[in-house]
C-alpha positions in Angstrom: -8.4 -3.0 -20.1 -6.5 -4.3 -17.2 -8.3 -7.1 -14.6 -8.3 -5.5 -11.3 -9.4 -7.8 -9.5 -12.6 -5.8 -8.2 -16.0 -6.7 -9.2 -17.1 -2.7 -10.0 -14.3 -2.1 -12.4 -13.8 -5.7 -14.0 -17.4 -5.3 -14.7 -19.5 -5.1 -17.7 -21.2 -1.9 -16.7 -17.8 -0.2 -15.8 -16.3 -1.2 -19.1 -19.1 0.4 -21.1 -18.5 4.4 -19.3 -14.9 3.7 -19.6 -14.6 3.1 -23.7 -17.5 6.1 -23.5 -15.3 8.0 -21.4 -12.3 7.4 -23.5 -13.9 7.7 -26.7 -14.5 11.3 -26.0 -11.1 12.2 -24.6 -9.3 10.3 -27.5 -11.6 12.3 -30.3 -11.0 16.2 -28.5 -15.0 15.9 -28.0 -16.4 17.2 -25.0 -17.3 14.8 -22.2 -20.3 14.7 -20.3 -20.8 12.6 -17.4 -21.9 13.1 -14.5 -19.6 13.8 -11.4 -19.3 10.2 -9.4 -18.9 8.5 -12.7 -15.8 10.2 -13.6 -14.6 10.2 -10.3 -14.8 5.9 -10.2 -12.8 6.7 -14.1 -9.7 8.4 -12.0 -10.1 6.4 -9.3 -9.6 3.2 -11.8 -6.5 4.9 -13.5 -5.2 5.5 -10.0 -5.6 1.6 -9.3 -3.8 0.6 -12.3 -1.0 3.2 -11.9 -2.2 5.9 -14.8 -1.6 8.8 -12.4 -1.9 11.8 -15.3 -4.8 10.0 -16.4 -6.6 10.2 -13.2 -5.9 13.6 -12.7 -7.3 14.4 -16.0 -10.2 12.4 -14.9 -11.2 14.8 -11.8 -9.8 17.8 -12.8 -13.0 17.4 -15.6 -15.3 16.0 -12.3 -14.6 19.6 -10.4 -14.8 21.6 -13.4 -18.0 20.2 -13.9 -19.5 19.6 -11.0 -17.9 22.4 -8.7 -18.7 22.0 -4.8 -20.1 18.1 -5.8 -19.0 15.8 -2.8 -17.4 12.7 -4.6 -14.5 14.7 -6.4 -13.6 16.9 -3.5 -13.6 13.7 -1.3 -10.8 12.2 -3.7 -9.4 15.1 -3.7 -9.4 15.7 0.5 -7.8 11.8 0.3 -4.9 13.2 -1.9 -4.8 15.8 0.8 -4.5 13.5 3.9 -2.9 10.4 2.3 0.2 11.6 -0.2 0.4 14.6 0.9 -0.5 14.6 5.1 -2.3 18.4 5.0 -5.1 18.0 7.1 -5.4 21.9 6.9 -5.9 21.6 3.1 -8.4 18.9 3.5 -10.9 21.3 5.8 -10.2 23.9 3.0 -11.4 21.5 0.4 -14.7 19.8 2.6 -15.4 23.5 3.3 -16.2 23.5 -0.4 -18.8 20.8 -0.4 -22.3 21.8 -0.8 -23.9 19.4 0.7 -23.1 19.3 4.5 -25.4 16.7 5.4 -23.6 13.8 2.5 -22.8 10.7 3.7 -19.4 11.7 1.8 -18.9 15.1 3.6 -19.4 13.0 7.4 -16.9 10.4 6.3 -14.4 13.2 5.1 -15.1 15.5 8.5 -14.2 12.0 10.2 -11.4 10.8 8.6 -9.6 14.6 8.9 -10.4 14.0 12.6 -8.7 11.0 12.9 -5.5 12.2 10.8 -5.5 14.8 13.5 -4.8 12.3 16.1 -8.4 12.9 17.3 -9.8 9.6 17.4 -12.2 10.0 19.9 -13.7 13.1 18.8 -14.0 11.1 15.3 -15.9 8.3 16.9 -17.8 10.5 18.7 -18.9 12.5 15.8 -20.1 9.4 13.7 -21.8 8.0 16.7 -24.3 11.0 16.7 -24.7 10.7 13.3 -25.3 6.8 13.1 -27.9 6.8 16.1 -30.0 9.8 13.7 -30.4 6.8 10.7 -33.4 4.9 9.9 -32.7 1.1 10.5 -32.3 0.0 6.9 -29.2 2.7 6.5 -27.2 1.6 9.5 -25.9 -1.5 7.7 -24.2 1.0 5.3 -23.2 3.2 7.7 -21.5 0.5 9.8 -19.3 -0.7 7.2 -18.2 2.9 5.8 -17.2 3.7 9.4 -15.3 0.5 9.9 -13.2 0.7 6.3 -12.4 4.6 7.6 -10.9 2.8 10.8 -9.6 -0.2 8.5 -7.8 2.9 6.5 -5.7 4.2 9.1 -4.7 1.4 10.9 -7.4 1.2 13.9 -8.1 -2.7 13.6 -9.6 -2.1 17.4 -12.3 0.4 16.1 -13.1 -1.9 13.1 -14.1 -4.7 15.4 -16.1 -2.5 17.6 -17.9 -1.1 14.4 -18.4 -4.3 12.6 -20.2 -6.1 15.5 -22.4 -3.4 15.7 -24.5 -4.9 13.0 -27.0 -7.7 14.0 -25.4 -11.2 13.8 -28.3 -12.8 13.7 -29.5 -11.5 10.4 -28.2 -13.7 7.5 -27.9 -11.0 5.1 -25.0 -9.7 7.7 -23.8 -12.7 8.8 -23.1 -13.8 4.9 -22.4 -10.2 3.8 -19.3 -10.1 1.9 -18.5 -6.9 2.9 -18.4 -7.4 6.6 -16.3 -10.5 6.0 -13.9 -8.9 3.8 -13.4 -6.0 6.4 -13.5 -8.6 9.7 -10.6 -10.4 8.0 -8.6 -7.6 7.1 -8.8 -6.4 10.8 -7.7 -10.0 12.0 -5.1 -9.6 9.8 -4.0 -6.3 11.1 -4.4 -7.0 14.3 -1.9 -10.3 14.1 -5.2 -12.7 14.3 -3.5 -14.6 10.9 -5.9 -17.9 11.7 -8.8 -16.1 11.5 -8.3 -13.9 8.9 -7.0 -16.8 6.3 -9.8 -18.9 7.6 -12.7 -16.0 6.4 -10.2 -15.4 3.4 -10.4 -19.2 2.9 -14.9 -18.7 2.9 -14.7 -15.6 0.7 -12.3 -17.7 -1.8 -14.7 -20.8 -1.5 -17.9 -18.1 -2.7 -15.7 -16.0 -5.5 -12.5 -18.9 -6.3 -11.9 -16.4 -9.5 -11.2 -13.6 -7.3 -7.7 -12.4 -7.7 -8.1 -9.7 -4.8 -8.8 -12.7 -2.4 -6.1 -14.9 -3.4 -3.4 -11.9 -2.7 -4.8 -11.1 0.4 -4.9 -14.7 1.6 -0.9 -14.7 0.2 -0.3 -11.7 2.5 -2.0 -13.4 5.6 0.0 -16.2 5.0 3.2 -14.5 4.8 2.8 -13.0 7.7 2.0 -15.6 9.6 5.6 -17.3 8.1 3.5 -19.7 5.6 6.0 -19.0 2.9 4.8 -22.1 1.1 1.4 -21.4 1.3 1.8 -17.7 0.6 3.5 -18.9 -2.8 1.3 -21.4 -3.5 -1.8 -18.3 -3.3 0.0 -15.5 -5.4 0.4 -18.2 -8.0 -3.8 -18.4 -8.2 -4.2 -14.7 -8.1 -0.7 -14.9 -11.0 -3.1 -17.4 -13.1 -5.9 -15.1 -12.9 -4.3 -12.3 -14.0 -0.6 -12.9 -15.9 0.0 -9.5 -15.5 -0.5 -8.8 -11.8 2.2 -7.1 -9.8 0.9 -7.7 -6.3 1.1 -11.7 -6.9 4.6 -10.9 -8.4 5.6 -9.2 -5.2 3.9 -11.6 -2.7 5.7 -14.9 -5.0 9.1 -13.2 -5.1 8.9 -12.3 -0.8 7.7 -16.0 -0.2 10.8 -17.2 -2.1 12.9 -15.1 -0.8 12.2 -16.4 2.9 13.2 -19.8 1.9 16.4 -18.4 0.5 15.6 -19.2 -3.0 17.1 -16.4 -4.3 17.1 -17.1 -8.2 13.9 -17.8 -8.2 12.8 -14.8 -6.1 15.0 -12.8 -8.6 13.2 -13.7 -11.2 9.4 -12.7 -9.5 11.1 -9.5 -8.5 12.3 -8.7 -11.8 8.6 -9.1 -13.3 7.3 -6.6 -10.5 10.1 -4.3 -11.1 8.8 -4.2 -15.2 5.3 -3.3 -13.7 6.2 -0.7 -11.3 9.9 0.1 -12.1 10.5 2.5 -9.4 9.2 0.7 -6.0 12.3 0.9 -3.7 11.3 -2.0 -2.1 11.8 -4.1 -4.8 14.5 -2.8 -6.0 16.1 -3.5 -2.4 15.1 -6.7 -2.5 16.6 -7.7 -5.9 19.6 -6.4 -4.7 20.1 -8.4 -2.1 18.8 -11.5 -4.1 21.9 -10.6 -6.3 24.5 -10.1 -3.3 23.2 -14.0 -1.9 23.9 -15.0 -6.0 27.3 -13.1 -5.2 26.4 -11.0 -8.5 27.7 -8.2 -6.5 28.6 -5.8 -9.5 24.7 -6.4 -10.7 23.7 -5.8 -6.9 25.5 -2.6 -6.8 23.6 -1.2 -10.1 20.7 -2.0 -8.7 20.8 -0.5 -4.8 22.2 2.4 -6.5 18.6 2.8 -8.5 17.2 2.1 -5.0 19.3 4.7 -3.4 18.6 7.2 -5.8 15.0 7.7 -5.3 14.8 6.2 -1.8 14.5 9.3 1.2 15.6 10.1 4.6 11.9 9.5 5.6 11.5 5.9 3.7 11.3 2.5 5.8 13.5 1.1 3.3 16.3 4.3 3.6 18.9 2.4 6.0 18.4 -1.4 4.7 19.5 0.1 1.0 22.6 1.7 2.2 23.7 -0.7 4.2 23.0 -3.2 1.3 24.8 -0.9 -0.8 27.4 -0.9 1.3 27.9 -4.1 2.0 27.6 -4.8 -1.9 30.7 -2.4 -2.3 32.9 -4.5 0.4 32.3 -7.2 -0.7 33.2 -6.5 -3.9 36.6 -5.3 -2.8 35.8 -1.8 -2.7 36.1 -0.5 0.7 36.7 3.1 -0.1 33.3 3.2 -2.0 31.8 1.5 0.8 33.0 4.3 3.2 31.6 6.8 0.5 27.9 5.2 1.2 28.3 5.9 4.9 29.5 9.5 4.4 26.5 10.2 2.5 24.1 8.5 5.3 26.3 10.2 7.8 25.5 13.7 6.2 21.5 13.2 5.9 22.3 12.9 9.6 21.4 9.5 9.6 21.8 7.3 13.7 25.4 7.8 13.9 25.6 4.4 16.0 24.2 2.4 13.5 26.5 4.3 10.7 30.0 3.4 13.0 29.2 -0.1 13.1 28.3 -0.7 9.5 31.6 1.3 8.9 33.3 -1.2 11.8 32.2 -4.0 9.5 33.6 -2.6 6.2 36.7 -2.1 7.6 36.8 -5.7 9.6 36.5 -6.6 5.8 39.0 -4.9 4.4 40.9 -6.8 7.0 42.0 -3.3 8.9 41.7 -4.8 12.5 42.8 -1.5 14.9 41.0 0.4 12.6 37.9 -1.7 12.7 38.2 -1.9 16.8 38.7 1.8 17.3 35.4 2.2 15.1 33.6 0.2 17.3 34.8 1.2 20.5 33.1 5.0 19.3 29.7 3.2 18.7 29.7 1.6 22.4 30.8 4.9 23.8 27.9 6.7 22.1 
């Protein structure tokens, strides 16, 4: 069983539905759980990557339990998160018997907010919140403010989190409110203050791997490439195995242009999760700095092959690509890159000048200026 990192599924109790859970599936016997249990079993194969399995997993949760709130909650997540069809997720909270869960409020909320309607979503959990009892606000507060967290509103985290009394120690020393406060520092650029509650929630729970990558990340982006190395390698030691470190080791390296050993992190990542773009990217141009540029070109063509129009990552690989190819002495197959952004109708501007460059290359000077001449007239 893999080390997540969090407490609920590295735990003892977890581990004992799991091997019940699996010891059913793996014998063809019927399995009988009920609804929110199976639903933490997919949502553990979706943490460690076993997408079929987690299907599998809720599929069972619906058949069983149809209209139950937990599986069509992970199901309205699918909805909003890989597959951005708010209309699906009404359709699917329509289905939830209970209109007055905790879970269906959160969903209604967090559809809102997909919508763009941010205000309307605050709104909406306002009314709700000010109907609790006192003991259930503390709950409520920190649901709300990891919906905000979710989608990016570091703002609305704050306003949510300082809701809760400061003055009561078990909020002031919650973990929960720290984990989320520093996350929205983070967010929000705040690195100091984020790495300095990371820093607290590390002194409490030093064997937490999820700590130690999120203090990495901080660090990272606040240009500690040192530090940020020096933190995946605890959450690394924790857990051998665990990609996230890889990834955060191999970036850190990479900023202080130690490409061979950042090849080498990426290349552990890449055995983990073979077809992130991003690191495929990212070993490519680790190769191109080694001036492997045949190696390079293998790899950017792996990125290129499942990277999209929509991806972050879509113009930094073809332009890698591209440059690989020229610098490899092949300009035509450089050109050939640029044809095929130029026909996903890709910024013409930024297409001429990469072309410009190939050419400047290839040592074809006229060519080159009358290339770059049609990118400053556009």
């Amino acid at each position: 069983m893999t080390n997540t990192g969090d407490n609920y599924f590295d735990s003892e109790e977890f581990h004992k539905l799991l091997d019940t859970y699996e010891t059913s599936i793996n014998a063809g016997e019927p399995v009988f759980m009920d609804a929110d249990d199976l639903v933490d079993i997919a949502d553990y194969y979706q943490y460690t990557g076993e997408k079929d399995k987690a299907e599998e997993a809720i599929s069972l949760a619906l058949s069983l339990s149809p209209g139950s709130s937990s599986p069509l909650t992970y199901r309205i997540h699918e909805a909003l998160f890989q597959q951005n069809d708010p209309q699906k997720a009404w359709e699917l909270l329509e289905q939830m018997i209970d209109k007055e869960s905790p879970d269906y409020i959160f969903d209604r909320a967090e559809i809102l907010i997909s919508e763009g309607n941010i205000e309307e979503a605050e709104e909406y959990l306002e009314e709700n919140f000010r109907d609790l009892p006192s003991d259930e606000q503390q709950d409520f507060i920190v649901d709300a403010a990891n919906i905000f967290m979710d989608w990016r509103l570091p703002e609305k985290v704050i306003q949510w989190v300082t809701r809760g009394n400061p003055n009561d120690p078990n909020v002031k020393n919650s973990t929960e409110f720290k984990e989320i406060l520093a996350k929205a520092f983070v967010e929000m650029g705040k690195y100091e203050d984020g790495k300095r509650i990371f820093n607290e929630l590390i002194d409490k729970d030093p064997f937490s791997k999820k700590y130690w990558n999120a203090l990495a990340s901080a660090q990272f982006m606040n240009e500690d490439y040192s530090g940020a190395i020096q933190s995946s390698e605890y959450a690394i030691a924790l857990e051998p195995e665990d990609p996230e470190g890889f990834i955060t080791k191999a970036n850190g390296l990479l900023r202080l242009n130690n490409f061979e050993e950042a090849l080498k992190y990426y290349q552990r990542y890449l055995e983990l999760e073979p077809d992130d773009e991003f690191a495929l990217l990212h070993e490519g141009t680790c190769l191109i700095n080694m001036l492997k540029l045949q190696e390079a070109i293998e790899v950017l063509k792996k990125a290129q092959a499942i990277t999209t129009k929509d991806s972050s990552y879509f113009w930094d690989i073809y332009q890698e690509l591209a440059f690989a190819y020229a610098e490899n002495k092949e300009p035509d197959k450089a050109m050939e890159v640029m044809d095929q952004a130029e026909a996903l109708e890709y910024d013409p501007v930024q297409i001429l000048l990469i072309r410009g460059h190939i050419l400047l290359n290839a040592e074809k000077l006229s060519e080159a200026r009358e290339t770059f001449n049609k990118a400053i007239k556009i």
